[in-house]
C-alpha positions in Angstrom: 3.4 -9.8 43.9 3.5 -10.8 40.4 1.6 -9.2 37.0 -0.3 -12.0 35.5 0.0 -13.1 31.9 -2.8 -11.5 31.0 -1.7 -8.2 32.4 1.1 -9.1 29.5 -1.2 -9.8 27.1 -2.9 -6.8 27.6 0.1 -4.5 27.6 0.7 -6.4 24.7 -2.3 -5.0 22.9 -1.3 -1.5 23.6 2.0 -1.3 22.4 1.2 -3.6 19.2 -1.8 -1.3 17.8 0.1 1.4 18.4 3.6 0.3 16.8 1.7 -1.0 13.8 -1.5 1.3 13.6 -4.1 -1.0 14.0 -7.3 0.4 14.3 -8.6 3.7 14.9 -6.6 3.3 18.8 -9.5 2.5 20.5 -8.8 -1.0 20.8 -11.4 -2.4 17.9 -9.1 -4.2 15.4 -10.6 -5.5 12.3 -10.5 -8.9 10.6 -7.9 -6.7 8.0 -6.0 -5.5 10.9 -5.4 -8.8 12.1 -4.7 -10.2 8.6 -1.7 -7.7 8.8 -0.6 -8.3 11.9 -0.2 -12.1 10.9 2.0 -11.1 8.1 4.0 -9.2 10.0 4.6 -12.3 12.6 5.1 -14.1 9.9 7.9 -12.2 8.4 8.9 -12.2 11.6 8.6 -15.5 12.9 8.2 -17.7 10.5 5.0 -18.8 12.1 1.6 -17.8 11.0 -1.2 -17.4 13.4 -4.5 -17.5 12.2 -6.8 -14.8 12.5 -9.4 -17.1 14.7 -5.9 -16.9 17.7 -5.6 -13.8 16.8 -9.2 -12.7 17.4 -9.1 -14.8 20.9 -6.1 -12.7 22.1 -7.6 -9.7 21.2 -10.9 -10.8 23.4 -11.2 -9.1 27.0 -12.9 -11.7 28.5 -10.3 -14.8 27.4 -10.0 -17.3 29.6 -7.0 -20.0 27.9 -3.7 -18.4 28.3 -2.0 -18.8 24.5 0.1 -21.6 23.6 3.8 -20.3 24.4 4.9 -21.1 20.8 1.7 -18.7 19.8 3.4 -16.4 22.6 6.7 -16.3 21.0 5.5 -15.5 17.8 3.3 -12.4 19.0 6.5 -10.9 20.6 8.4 -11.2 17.1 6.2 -8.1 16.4 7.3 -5.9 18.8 11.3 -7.2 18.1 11.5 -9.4 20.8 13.1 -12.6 20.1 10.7 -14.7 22.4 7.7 -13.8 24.9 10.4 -13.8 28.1 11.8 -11.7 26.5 8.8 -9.1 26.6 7.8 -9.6 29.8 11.6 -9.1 31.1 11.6 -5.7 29.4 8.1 -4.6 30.5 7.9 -5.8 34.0 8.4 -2.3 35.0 5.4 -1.3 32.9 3.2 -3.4 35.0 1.2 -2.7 37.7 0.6 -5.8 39.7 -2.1 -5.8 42.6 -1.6 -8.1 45.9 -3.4 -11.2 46.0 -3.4 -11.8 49.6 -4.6 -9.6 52.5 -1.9 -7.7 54.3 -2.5 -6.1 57.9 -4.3 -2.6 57.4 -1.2 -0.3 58.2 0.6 -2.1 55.5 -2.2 -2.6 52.9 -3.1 1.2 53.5 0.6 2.1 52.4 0.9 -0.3 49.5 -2.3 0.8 48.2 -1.4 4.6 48.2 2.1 3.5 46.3 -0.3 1.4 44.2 -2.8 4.4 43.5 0.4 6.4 42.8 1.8 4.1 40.6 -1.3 3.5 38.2 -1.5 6.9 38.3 1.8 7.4 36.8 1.5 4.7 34.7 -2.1 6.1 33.3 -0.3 9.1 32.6 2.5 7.6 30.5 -0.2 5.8 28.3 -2.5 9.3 27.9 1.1 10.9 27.1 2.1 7.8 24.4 -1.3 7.2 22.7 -2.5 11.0 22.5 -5.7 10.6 24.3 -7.1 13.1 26.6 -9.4 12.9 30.0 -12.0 15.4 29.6 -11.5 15.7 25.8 -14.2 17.8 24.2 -16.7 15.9 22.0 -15.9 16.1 18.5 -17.8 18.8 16.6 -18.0 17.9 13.0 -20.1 20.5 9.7 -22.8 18.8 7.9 -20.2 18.5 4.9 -16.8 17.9 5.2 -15.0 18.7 1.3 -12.6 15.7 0.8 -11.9 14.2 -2.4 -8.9 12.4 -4.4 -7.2 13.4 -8.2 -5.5 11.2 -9.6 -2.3 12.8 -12.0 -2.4 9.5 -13.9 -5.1 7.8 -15.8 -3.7 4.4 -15.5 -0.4 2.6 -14.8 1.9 3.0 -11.3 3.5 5.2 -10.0 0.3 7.2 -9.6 0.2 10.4 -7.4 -3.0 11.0 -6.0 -3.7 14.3 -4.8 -6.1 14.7 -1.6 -8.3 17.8 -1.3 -9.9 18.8 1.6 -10.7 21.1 4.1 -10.7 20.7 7.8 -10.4 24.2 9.0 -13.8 24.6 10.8 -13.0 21.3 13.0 -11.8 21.4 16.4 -9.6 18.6 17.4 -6.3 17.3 18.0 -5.2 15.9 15.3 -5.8 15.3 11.4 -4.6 12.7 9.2 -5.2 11.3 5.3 -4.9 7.0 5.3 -4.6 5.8 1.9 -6.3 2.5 1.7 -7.5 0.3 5.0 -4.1 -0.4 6.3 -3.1 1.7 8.8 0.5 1.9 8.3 -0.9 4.2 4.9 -2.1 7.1 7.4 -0.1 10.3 7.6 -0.5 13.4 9.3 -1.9 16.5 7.6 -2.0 20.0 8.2 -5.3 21.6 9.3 -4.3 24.4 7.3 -3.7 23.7 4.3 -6.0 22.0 1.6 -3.8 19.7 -0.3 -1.6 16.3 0.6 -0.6 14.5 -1.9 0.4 10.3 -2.1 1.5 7.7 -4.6 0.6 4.4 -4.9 2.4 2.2 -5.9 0.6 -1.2 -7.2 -2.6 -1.1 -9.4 -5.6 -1.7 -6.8 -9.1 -0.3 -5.5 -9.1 1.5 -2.3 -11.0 3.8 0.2 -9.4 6.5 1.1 -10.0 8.0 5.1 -9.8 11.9 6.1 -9.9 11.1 10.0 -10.2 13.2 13.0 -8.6 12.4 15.7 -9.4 8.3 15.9 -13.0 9.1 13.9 -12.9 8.7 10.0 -15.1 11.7 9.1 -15.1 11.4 5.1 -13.6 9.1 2.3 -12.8 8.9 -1.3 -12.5 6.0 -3.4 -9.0 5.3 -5.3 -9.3 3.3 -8.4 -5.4 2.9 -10.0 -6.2 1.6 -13.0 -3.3 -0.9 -14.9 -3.8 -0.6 -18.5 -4.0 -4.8 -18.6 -1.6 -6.9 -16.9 0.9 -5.5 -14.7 3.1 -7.2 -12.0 5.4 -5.8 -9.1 7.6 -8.0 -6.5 7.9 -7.5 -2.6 10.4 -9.4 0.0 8.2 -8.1 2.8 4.3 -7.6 2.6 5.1 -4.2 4.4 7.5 -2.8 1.8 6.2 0.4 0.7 8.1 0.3 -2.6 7.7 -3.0 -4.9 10.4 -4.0 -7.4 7.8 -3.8 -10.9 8.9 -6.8 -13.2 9.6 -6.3 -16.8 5.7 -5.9 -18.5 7.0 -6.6 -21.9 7.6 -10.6 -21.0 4.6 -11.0 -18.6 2.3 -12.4 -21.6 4.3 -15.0 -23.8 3.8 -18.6 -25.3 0.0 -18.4 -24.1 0.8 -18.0 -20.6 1.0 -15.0 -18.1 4.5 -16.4 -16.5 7.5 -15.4 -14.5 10.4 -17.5 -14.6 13.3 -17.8 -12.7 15.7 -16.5 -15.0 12.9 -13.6 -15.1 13.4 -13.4 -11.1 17.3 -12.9 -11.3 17.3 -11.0 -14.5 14.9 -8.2 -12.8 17.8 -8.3 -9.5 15.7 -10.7 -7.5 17.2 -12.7 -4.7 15.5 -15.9 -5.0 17.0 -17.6 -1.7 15.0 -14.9 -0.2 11.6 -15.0 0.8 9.3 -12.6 -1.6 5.8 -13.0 -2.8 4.6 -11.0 -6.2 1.3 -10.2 -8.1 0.1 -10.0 -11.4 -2.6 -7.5 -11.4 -5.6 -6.1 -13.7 -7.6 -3.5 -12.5 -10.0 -2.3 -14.5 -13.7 -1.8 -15.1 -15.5 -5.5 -15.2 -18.7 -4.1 -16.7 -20.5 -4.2 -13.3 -19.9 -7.7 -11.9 -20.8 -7.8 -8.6 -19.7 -9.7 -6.0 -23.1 -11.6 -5.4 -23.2 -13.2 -8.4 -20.1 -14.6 -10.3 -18.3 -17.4 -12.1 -13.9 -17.0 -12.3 -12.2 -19.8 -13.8 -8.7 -19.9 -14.0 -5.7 -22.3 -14.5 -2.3 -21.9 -12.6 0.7 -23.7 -12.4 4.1 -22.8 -9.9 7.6 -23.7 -10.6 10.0 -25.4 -7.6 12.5 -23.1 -6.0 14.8 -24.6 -3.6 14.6 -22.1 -0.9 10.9 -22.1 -0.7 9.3 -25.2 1.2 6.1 -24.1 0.5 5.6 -23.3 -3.3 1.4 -20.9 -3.1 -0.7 -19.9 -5.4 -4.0 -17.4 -5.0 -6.5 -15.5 -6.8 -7.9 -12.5 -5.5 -11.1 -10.5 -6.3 -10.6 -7.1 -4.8 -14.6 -5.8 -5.1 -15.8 -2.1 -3.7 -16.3 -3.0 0.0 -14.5 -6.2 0.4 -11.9 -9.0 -1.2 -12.4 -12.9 -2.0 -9.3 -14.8 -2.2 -8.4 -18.8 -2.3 -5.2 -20.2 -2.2 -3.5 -23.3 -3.4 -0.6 -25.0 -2.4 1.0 -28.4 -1.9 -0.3 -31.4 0.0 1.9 -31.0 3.4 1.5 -26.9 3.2 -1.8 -26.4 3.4 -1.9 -25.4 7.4 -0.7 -22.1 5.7 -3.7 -21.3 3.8 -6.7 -18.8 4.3 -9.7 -18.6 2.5 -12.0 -15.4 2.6 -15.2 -14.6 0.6 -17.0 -11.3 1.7 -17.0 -11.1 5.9 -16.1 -15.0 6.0 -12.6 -16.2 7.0 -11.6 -19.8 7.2 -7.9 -20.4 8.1 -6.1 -23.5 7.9 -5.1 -23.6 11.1 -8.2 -24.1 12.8 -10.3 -25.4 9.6 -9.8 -28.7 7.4 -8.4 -27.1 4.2 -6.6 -30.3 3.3 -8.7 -30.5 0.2 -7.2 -27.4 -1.4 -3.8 -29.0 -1.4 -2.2 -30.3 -4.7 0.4 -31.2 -6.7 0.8 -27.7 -7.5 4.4 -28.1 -9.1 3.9 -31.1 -11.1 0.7 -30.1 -13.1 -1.7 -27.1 -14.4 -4.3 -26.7 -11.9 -7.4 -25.9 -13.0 -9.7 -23.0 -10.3 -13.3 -22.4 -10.2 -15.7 -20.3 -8.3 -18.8 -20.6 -8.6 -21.0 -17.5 -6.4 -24.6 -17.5 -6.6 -26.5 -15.4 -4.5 -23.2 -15.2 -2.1 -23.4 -18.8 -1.9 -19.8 -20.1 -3.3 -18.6 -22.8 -4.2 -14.6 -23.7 -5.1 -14.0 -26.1 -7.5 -10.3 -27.5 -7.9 -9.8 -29.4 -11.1 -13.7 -29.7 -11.1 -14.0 -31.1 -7.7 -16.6 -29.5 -5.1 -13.3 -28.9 -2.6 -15.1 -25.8 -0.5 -18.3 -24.0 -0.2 -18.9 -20.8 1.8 -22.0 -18.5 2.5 -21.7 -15.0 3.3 -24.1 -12.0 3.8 -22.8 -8.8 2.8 -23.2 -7.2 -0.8 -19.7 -5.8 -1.3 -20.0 -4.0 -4.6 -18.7 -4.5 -7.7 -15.9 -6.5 -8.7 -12.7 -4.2 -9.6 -9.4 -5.8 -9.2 -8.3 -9.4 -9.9 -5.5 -10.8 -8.5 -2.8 -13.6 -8.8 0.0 -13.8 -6.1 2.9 -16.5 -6.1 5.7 -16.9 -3.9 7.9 -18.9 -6.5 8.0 -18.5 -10.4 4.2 -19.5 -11.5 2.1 -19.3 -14.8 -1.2 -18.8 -15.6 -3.3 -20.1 -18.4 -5.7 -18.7 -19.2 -8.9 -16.5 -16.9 -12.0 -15.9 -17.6 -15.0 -14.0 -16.1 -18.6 -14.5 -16.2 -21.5 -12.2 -14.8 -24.6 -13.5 -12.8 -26.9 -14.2 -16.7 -23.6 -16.8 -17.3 -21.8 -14.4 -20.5 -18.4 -14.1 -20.6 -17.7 -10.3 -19.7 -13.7 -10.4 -19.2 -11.4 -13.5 -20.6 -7.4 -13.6 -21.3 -5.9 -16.4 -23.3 -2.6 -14.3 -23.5 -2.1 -14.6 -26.7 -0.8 -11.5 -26.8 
């Protein structure tokens, strides 16, 4: 009697969302989850995986086993060095059901060992993931208090100091989550009134007071950067950035990093890192429905990285918009998102947002009308993507590069075509 892969799979799940956090542990990841997740197999790996494979191993009802590469590369999650591997060291955790009838004395005695055995095995997972049979419904006040201080008006480090109040609540457990990804939720005291966090990157965020797997109340977090400010990561789940010297972020017209930037600031640049210029601020209500950013960007060869990238992000109040550039035989890396729309490059023709991105300034454009965008790469029509949700205001923009990159200029225009935000860095 063997477990079938998707016994695996499943098992997979479980120990995955749990490891990492993902969702509220009731099995409904999010697109932003997922997006995680495949950064995390990417560090990993060194393989991305969209979020459309993804999505289709998270589906109950999947029918295609996964490639075994895309196997191999789910198992670097969890540590394991391929998906063998995995199944080798949770065979035990499987409960595998006979697929041929045996004679009734026999099949009455491997179904009690059976029953017993799911039974145990049930029990383990209530134990692990901190669910309960028979758990009383949650019973929640008509107000819950919850709300977040910040001990800094602008600028990073920035302590933020949660207020709430829980104490009329029945439940198991309480905890505070920072922003949306999970690996920002910590446990809290019923107690007591006060937790307190820093954040470390400029950035716009809603802030969770959860009960048990239920997020009862939040509070918005806007860590404002006083202008341009830039901070450097080797791993997208590093908790604590290396900040870049501010004082030679703006100079000969461009927002730049250079190499000898890199090393002078400690950086090891035959390592893997990725790192962000950010300005979060108030953009005099520009919404995400309507919008024009135009920007120009240029990156600078490394040796150790194969696959120079640039992106701009728009971080708004319910949601982000972010397009990527790269060079012509990378762009099966990419991923495009505007509001609740993902396109990634595995499973979508992005060819046309490939470039000579080391060899010349390229010039960015999006065009949003009535969340109908359109990206424009050195004025060429290169993608165009409608989406439905009004998420908010605009509050963050972004530039990420993985090698030492410039940009030119930006400039931001509201839905009646004026210029409400532009930087020539001129200083």
């Amino acid at each position: 009697m063997s477990a079938s892969e998707k016994d695996y799979i499943v098992l997979y799940r479980t120990l995955v969302e749990k490891k990492l956090m993902l969702g509220n542990g009731d099995g409904k990841v999010k697109q932003r989850d997922l997006e995680y997740l495949a950064d995390h197999i990417e560090q990993k790996s060194k393989v991305r995986l969209s979020i459309s494979t993804l999505k289709r191993v998270w589906k109950d009802d999947f029918v295609q086993e996964p490639h075994p590469t895309t196997l191999d590369a789910l198992a670097s999650a969890l540590d394991f060095s391929d998906w063998q591997s995995f199944k080798k060291a949770n065979a035990g955790n499987i409960v595998a059901f006979p697929s041929e009838p045996l004679a009734a004395k026999q099949e009455m005695s491997v179904r009690f060992y059976l029953a017993l055995g799911s039974a145990i095995v049930v029990a383990g997972v209530i134990a692990i993931l901190g669910f309960g049979l028979g758990k009383k419904k949650l019973k929640l006040p008509a107000t819950i208090p919850f709300r977040a201080d910040k001990t800094v008006t602008e600028g990073v480090p920035n302590t933020v100091i949660f207020n709430y109040d829980v104490s009329n609540i029945e439940a198991d457990s309480f905890f505070i989550q920072q922003s949306w990804n999970p690996r920002d939720r910590t446990r809290i005291d019923p107690t007591k009134n006060h937790f307190s966090a820093i954040y470390y990157n400029p950035g716009f965020h809603h802030a969770r007071l959860m009960v048990n797997d239920s997020v009862v109340a939040t509070a918005r977090v806007h860590i404002k950067s006083d202008g341009w400010f830039a901070s450097l990561r080797y791993d997208p789940m590093d908790t604590h950035p290396l900040y870049l010297d501010r004082s030679r972020l703006k100079r000969d017209g461009l927002l730049q990093t250079t190499q000898e930037d890199l090393k002078a600031a400690g950086v090891d640049v035959q390592k893997n890192f990725m790192y962000r210029y950010y300005n979060s601020r108030d953009f005099e209500n520009v919404t995400s429905n309507n919008f024009v950013l135009e920007t120009r960007m240029r990156s600078d060869s490394l040796l150790s990285q194969a696959c120079p990238n640039a992106e701009i992000m728009i971080v708004c109040e319910e949601g982000i918009c972010f397009v990527p550039i790269t060079i012509k035989g990378c762009v099966s890396n990419l991923g495009v998102g505007m509001g609740e729309v993902y396109k990634g490059g595995n499973d979508h023709d992005l060819s046309a947002l490939g470039t000579d991105l080391l060899k010349a300034w390229q010039t960015l454009r999006i065009e949003n009308h009535n969340r109908n965008a359109t990206i424009f790469l050195n004025d060429v029509a290169v993608e165009h993507i409608k989406y439905e949700h009004d998420f908010g205001k605009i509050e963050v923009l972004i530039f990420t590069f993985n090698t030492p990159g410039a940009v030119d200029f930006v400039r931001l225009k509201n839905e009646t075509g004026t210029v409400v935000y532009a930087d020539e860095f001129d200083q």
